[in-house]
N, C-alpha and C positions, 0 to 999 in steps of 0.2 A: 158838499157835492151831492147831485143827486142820482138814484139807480145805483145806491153803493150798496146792497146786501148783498152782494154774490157779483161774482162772472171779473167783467172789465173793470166794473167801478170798484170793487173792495181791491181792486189789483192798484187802479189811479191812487186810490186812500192810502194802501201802506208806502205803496213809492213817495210820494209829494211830505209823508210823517216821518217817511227815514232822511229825508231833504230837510227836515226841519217846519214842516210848517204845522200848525193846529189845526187839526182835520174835525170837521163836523159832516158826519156822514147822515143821508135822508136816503128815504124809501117808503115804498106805502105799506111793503111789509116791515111793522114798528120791531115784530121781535127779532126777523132775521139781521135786520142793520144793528141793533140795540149788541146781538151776539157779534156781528163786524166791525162795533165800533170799541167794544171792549180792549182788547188788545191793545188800539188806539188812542187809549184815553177814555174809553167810555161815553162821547159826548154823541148822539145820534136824534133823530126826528124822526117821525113818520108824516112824509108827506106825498103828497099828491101833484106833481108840477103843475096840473089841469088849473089848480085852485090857483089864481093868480095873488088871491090876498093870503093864503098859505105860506105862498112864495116869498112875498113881502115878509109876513111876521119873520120870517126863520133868518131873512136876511139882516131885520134890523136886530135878530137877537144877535147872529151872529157876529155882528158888529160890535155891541154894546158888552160881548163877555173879552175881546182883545183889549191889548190896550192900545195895539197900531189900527184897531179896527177892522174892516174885513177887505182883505188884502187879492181875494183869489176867488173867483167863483167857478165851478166845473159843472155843466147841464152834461149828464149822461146818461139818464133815463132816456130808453127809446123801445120800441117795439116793431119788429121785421111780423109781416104777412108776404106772402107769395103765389103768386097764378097771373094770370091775367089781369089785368085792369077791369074787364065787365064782370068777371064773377066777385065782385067785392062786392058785397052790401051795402047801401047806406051809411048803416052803421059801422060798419068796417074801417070803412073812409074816413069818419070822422073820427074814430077814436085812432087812427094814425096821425091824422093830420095833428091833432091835440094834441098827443104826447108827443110824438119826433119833432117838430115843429113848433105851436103854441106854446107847450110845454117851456121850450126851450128859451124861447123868448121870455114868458113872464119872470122866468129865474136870472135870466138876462136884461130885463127892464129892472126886476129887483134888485138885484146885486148893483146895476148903476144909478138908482140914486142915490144910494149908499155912497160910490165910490164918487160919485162927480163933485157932491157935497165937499168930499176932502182932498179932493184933486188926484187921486191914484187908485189903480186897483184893476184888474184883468179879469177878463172872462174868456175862459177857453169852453166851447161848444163841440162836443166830440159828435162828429159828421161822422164821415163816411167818404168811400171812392164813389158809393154812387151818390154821395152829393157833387158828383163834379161832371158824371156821364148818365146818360139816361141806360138804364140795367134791364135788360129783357128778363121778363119773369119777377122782377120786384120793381117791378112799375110805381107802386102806390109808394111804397117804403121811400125808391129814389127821387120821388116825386117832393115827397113832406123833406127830405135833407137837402135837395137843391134850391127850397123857399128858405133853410135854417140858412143855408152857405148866402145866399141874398141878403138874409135881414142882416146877418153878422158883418159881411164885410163894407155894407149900406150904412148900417149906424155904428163901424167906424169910421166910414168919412163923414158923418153926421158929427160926430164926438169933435174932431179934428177941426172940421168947418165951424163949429162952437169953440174955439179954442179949449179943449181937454186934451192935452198932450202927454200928461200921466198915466191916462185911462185906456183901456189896450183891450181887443176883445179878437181871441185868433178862434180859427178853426182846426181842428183836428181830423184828415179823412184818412185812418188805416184802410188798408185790405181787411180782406175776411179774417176775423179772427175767431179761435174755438174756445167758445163758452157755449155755454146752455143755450147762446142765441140759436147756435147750429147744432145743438148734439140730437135733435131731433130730424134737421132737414139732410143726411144722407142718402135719403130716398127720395127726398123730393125734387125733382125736374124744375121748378120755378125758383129751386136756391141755389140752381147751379152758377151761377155769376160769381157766387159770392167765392167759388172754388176754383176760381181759375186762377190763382197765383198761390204764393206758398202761406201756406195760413198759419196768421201770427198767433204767438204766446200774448197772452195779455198782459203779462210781466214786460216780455219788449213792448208796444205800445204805453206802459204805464210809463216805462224809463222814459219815453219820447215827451207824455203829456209833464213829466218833472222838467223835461228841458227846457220845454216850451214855457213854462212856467218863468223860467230865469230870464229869460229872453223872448220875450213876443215877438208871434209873426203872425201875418195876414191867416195865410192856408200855408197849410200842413201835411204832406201826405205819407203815407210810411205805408213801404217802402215806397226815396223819396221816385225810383225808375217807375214803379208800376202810375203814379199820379201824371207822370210825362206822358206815359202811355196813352192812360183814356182823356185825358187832353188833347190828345192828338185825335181822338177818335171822337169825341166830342164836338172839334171844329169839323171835321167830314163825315156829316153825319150817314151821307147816300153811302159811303164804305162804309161806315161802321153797319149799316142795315145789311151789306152783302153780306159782310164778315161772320152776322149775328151767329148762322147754327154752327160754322168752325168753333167762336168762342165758345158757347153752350159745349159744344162736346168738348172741349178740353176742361170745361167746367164737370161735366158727369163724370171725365175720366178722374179728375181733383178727387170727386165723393169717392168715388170706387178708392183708389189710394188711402185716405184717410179713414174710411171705412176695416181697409184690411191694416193698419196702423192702432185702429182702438178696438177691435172688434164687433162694430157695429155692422148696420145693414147697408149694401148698397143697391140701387138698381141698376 
């Protein structure tokens, strides 16, 4: 799996290893995954998902050390920025688009010629809610997860229309959950989206992505009420634009809460 040194992903890793399966953890930081895979078995990469032939080598190794071959692929490297859409740089842009997005894909093209080859094998893509509603304030971020939520559920009717009926590729979109993604944004006003519901343990989400694991599905939301939600809000998009600054502020009231919960800052 990949973005497993820390936060959600070393959370996915040890749940999916106490389910049993053979976890090979990747990150582009070699030593912190190396130190998270330990526990695990010790088998880790540093990689880069950008790298598309990266991508490739880890998956055909990954294959060729099982004996069932690679059974599971998990794209969880992603990286959040926030503000507006025109203050993003060029380069801002593309290096979200890359990792939350491309990233995800190459590890997802990779891991399925692997698995078409032998007729079986999954890919779970951990999204996001805002891969499903457009998110004021993380415009770019929701942007690159609702092209991940397209490709994924597009080449699985690709897969199916080929006849692969073994081969299974779901989405994952939790609410906000508290890792390092956010332990920096309780002050900031363009991550208040991600605070408007009750923010998950990465433990509960981990437990979800082992589920999901046993049993493929399309999309995924956890919790599954708040994904009804911004579906709903999703199809009506002129209310959801009225609604926007009520959400936001229940979103800054979320920081504030969670702020006086760890002791950090809010505004």
């Amino acid at each position: 799996m990949t973005g497993a040194a820390g936060g959600l992903g070393r959370a996915i890793a040890v749940a999916l290893h106490a389910d049993g399966w053979p976890v090979l953890l990747t990150d582009t930081d070699a030593g912190a995954v190396a130190e998270a895979a330990a526990p695990l078995g010790g088998w880790s990469r540093p990689l880069d998902v950008r790298d598309e032939a990266a991508c490739t080598a880890v998956a055909v190794e990954a294959a060729a050390r099982h004996p069932d071959g690679l059974g599971l692929w998990v794209n969880n490297a992603g990286i959040l920025v926030t503000g507006p859409s025109w203050e993003q740089d060029a380069g801002t842009r593309r290096r979200v688009v890359e990792v939350n997005a491309l990233g995800a894909m190459n590890g997802t093209l990779a891991a399925l010629a692997v698995m078409r080859a032998r007729g079986r094998g999954h890919v779970i893509n951990i999204v996001s809610l805002a891969g499903l509603v457009a998110a004021p304030g993380e415009t770019l971020y929701a942007a690159s997860k609702h092209a991940l939520v397209a490709f994924s559920i597009g080449t699985l009717a690709d897969l199916r229309l080929a006849g692969h009926r073994g081969v299974h590729v779901s989405c994952l979109c939790p609410d906000g959950i508290w890792t390092p993604m956010l332990h920096d944004k309780l002050d900031d006003p363009g991550a208040a989206a991600s605070f408007t519901g009750t923010l998950l343990t990465p433990e509960r989400v981990a437990g979800r992505v082992a589920r999901l694991a046993r049993r493929p599905r399309p999309v995924v939301s956890v919790p599954r009420w708040r994904g009804a939600q911004v579906r709903f809000l999703d199809a009506l998009p002129g209310l959801a634009l009225r609604l926007a600054p009520l959400i936001l502020a229940v979103g800054r009231a979320g920081q504030r809460r969670q702020g006086r919960r760890t002791g950090g800052h809010s505004g």
